[in-house]
C-alpha positions in Angstrom: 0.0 0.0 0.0 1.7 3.4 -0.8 1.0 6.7 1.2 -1.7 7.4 -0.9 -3.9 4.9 -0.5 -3.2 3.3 -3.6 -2.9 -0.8 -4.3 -0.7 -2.9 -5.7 -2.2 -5.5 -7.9 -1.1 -8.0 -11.0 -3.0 -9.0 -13.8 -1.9 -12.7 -13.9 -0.5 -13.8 -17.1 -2.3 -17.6 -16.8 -5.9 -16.0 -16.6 -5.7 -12.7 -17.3 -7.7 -11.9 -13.8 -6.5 -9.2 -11.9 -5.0 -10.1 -8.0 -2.5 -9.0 -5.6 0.6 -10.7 -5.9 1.5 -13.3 -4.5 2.6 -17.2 -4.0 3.9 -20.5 -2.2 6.5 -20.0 0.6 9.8 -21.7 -0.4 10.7 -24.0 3.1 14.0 -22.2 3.9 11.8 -19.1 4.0 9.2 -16.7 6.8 6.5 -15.5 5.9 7.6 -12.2 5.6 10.6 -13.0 3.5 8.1 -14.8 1.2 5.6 -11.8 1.1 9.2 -9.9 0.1 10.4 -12.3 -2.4 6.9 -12.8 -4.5 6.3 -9.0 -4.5 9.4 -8.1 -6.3 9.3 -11.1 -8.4 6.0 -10.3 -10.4 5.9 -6.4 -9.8 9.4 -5.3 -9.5 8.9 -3.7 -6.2 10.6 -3.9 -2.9 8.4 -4.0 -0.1 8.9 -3.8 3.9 5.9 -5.9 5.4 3.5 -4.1 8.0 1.3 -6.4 9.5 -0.4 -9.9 9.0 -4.5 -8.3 7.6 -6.1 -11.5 7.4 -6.2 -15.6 6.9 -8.2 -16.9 3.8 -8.9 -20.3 3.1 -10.1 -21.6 0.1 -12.4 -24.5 1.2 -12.7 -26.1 -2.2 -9.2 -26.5 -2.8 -8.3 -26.6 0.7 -5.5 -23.5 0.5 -5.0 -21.1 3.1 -3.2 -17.7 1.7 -1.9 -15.3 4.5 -2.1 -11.7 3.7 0.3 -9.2 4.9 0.2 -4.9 4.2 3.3 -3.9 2.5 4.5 -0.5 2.3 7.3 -0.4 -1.1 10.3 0.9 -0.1 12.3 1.0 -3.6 11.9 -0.7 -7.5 10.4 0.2 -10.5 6.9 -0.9 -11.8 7.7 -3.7 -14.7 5.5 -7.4 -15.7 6.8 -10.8 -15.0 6.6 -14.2 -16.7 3.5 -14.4 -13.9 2.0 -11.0 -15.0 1.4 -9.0 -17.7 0.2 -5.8 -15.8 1.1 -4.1 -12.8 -0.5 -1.3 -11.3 -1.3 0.8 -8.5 -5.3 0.8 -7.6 -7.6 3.2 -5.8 -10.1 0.7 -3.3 -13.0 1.6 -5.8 -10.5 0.2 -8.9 -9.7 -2.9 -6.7 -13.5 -3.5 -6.8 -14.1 -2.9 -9.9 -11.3 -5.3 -11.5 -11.1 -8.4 -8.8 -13.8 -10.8 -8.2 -14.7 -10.8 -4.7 -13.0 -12.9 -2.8 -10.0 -10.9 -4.2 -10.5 -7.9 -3.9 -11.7 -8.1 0.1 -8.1 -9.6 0.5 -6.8 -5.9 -0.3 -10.4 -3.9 1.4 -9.1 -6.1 4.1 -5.6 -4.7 4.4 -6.6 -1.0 4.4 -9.8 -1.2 7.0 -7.4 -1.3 10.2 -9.7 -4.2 11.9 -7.5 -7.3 11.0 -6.4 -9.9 11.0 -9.7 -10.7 9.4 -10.3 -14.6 8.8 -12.8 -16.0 5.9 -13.9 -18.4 4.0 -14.8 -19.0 0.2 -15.2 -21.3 -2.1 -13.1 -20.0 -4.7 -15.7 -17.7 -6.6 -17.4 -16.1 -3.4 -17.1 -15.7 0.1 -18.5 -17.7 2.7 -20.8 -16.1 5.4 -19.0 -16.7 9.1 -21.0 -19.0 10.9 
């Protein structure tokens, strides 16, 4: 997230769909180290991470994806083998462009009321219950 309030997001070069970036933790590496490493590898940014926003799990493909607020703290925009955009989104631009249970991922981050946990089913979000 940069001062501004704006978001970083990908559109992924296997579906065209736009997201935040992201990926699998290698197992020499934290968390945060990961959230570094897969950040600059699809958007060309350097990021410090903030704080863990929220715990999603994907209960038809039984993934849980951990997301952290970033701040970038050097690098220059460019795509990736695993992107062919990269750009910085106002919240109403994240809504417009991700499906749902994308775009709350990165709503998520910015409310301040995290970590948030949820549920979905890989198209829409499950109701807490």
């Amino acid at each position: 997230m940069r001062e501004d309030g704006r978001l970083l997001a990908i559109r992924r070069a296997d579906n065209g769909t736009w997201e935040l970036p992201g990926g699998v933790l290698e197992l020499h590496e934290t968390p945060e180290a990961g959230v570094a490493r897969e950040v600059w590898e699809e958007t060309g940014i350097h990021v410090e991470v903030d704080q863990l926003t929220g715990v999603y799990k994907n209960t038809t493909r039984g993934i849980v994806a951990l997301v952290f607020r970033c701040k970038p703290s050097g690098g220059t925009e460019r795509t990736s083998s695993e992107s062919t955009a990269v750009s910085w989104l106002t919240p109403a631009e994240v809504s417009d462009r991700m499906s749902e249970v994308y775009a709350i991922r990165l709503l998520d981050a910015i409310d301040g009321n995290g970590p948030h946990v949820r549920s979905h089913d890989g198209k829409h979000l499950i109701p807490a219950g």
